[in-house]
C-alpha positions as CSV (number, residue, x, y, z in Angstrom):
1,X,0.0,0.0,0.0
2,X,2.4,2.8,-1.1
3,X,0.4,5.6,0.1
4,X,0.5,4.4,3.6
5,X,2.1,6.7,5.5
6,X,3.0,6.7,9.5
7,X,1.9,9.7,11.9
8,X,4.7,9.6,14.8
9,X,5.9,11.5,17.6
10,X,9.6,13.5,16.6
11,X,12.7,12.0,17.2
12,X,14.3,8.3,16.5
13,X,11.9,6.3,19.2
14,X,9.4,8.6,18.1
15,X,6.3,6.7,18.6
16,X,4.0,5.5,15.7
17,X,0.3,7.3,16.2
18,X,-2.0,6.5,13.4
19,X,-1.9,5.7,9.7
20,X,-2.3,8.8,7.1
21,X,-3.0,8.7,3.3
22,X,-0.6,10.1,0.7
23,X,-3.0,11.7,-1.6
24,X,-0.9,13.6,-4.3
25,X,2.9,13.7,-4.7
26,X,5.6,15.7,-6.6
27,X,5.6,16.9,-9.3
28,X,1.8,18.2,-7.8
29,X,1.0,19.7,-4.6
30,X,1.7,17.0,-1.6
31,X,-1.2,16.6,0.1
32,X,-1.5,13.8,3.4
33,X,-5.2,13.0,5.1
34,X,-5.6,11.6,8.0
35,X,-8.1,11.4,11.6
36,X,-8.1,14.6,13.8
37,X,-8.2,12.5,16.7
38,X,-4.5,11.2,16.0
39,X,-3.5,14.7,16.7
40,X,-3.7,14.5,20.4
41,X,-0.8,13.1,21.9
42,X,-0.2,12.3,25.7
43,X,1.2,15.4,27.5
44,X,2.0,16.5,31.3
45,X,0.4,19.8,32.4
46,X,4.1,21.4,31.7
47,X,3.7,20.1,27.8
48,X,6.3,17.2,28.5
49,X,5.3,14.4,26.0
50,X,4.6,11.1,28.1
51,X,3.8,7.3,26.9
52,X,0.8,7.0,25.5
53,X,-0.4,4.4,28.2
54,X,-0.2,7.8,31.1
55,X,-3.4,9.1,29.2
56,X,-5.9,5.5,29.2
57,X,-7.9,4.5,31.3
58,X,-6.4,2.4,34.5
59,X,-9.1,-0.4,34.0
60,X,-7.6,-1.6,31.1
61,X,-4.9,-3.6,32.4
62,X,-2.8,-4.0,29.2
63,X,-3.0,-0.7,27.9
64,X,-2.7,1.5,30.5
65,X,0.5,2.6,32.7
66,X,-1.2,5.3,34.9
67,X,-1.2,4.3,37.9
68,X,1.4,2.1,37.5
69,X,4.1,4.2,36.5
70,X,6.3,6.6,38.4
71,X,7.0,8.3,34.9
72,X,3.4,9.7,34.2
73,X,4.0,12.5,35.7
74,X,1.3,14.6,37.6
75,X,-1.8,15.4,34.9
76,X,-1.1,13.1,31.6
77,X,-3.5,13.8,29.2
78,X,-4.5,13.6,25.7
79,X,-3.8,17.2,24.7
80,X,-3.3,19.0,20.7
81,X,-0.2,17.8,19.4
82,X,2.0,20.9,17.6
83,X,3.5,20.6,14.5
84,X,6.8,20.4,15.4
85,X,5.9,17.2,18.0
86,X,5.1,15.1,14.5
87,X,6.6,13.3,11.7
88,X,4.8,11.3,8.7
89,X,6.7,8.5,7.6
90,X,6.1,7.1,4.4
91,X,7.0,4.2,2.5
92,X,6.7,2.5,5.9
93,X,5.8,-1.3,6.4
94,X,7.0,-2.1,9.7
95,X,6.6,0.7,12.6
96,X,9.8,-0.3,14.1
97,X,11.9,1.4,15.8
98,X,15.1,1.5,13.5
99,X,17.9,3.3,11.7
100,X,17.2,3.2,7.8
101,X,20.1,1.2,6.9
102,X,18.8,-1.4,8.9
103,X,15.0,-1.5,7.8
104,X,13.4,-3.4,5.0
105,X,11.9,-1.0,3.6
106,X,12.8,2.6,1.6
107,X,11.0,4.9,3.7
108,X,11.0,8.8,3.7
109,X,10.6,10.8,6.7
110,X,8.8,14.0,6.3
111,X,8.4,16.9,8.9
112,X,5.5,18.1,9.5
113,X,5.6,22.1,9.0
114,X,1.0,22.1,9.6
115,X,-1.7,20.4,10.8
116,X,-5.5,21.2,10.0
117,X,-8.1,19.6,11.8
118,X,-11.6,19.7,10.6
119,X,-12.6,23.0,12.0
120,X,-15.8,21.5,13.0
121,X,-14.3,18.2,14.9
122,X,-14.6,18.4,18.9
123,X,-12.0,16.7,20.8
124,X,-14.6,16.3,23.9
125,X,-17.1,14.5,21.7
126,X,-14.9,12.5,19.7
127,X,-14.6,10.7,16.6
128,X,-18.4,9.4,16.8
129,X,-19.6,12.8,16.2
130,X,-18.1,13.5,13.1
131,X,-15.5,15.5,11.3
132,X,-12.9,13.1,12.5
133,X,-10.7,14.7,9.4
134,X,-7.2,16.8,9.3
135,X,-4.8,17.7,6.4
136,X,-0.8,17.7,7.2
137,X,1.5,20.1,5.7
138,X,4.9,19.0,5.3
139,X,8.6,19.5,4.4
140,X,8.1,17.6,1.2
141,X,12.1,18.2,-0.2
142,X,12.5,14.4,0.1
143,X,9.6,13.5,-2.2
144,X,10.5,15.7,-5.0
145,X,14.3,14.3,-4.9
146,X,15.4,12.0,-8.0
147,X,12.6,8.7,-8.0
148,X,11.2,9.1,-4.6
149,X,7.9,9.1,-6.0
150,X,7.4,5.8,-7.6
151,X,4.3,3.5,-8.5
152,X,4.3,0.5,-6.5
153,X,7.2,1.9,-4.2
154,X,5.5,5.7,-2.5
155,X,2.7,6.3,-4.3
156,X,-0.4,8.8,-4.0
157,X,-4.2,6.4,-3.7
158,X,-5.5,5.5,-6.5
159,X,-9.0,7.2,-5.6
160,X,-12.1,6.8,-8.5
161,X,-13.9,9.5,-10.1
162,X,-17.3,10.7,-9.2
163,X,-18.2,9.9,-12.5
164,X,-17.0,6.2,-12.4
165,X,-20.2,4.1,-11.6
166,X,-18.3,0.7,-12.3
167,X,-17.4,0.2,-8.5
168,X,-17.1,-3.1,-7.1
169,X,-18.5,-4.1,-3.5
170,X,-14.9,-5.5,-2.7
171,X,-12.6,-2.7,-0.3
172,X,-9.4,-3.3,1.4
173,X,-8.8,-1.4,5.2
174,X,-4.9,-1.7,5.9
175,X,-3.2,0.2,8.6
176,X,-0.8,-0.7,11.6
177,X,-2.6,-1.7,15.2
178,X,-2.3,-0.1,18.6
179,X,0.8,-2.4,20.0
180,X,0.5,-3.9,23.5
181,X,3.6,-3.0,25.5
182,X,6.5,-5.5,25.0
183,X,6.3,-6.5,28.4
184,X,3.4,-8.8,28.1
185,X,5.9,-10.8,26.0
186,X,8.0,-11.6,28.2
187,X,7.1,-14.9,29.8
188,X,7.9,-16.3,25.6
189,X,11.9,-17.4,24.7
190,X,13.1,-14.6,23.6
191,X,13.5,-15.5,19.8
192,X,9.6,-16.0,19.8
193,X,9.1,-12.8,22.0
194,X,10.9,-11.3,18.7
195,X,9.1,-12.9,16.1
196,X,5.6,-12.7,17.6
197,X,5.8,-9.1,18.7
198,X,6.9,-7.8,15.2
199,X,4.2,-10.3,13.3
200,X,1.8,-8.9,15.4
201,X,2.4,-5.8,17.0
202,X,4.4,-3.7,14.3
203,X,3.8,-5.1,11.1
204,X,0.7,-3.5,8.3
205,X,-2.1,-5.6,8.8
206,X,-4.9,-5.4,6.4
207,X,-8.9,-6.2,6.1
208,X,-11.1,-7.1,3.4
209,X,-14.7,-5.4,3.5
210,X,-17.8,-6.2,1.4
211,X,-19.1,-2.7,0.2
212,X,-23.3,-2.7,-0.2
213,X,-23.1,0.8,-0.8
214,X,-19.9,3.6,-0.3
215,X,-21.4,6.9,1.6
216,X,-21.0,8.1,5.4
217,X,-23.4,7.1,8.0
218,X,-26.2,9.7,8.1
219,X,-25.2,10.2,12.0
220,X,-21.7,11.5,10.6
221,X,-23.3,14.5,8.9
């Protein structure tokens, strides 16, 4: 899925947040898509970014690290991330933690200089109200080097026209999961704590969907 791109926290263990959508590349205007509910990353009252597991709730045993962990700080919560707290990865396959030379795959990391979210999206009501949309602006020097930008490789969705009316019902949902902490891992061998966790907790996964008809639900507005 070339134009699969990551949404992570800045810096090298920068942690993967959601997917985002490469919709147009060099030589045109780069334009990424993704949820305005990514955009809230797990902060301290000072603004000091924390693990994502300080901001859930404490009754879910696996997920959550607030009350469990002296490095939560005082008041984590899910607060507006700035655009200099993210990075979009693309070209991504794994959401490893990794130097380039060592990954699989060719990916290209690209600051993020803007984020929009959908003027109308509330962050107290959440995504089941609607307008769960946002638009990234980013330092796109990378993309418009020598064959960045290549079909197959990092590539902007192939989206239909309105005018097409020859859509299939078949539709494909890939993106990365929400990883489990490593720590649950731990009672495996270590060469299957390895395997499994990347198979399961950092690799794309994807989803086929039967499609009776392609529109929003009326609730979304």
């Amino acid at each position: 899925y070339p134009w699969a791109c990551s949404l992570r926290t800045k810096g090298f263990r920068g942690r993967h947040i959601c997917g985002a959508t490469l919709l147009s590349a060099p030589p045109s205007r780069t334009v990424l898509v993704g949820a305005a509910h990514c955009n809230y990353i797990c902060k301290d009252v000072d603004g000091t970014p924390l693990e994502t597991c300080c901001c859930r709730d404490p009754d879910n045993n696996f997920a959550s690290c607030r009350s469990t962990s002296s490095y939560c700080g005082t008041d984590g919560r899910l607060r507006l991330a700035a655009a200099e707290d993210l990075l979009l990865v693309c070209g991504e396959w794994s959401t490893a933690e990794e130097p380039e030379l060592y990954s699989r795959e060719e990916e290209v990391v690209l600051p993020v200089t803007k984020v929009i979210n959908h003027p109308l999206y509330s962050a107290e009501l959440g995504p089941g109200e609607g307008y769960d949309i946002a638009v990234y602006h980013v330092d796109d020097i990378k993309l418009r080097q020598w064959d960045t930008v290549q079909e197959g490789v990092l590539y902007p969705a192939c989206l239909p026209q309105q005018s097409d009316i020859s859509l299939g019902t078949r539709g494909i949902f890939a993106s990365w999961k929400d990883p489990i902490p490593l720590y649950v891992y731990y009672s495996f061998d270590f060469d299957t704590i390895v395997k499994n966790y990347r198979a399961n907790e950092l690799i794309m996964h994807h989803t086929r969907m039967d499609i009776v008809k392609c529109k929003d639900p009326d609730w979304m507005g």
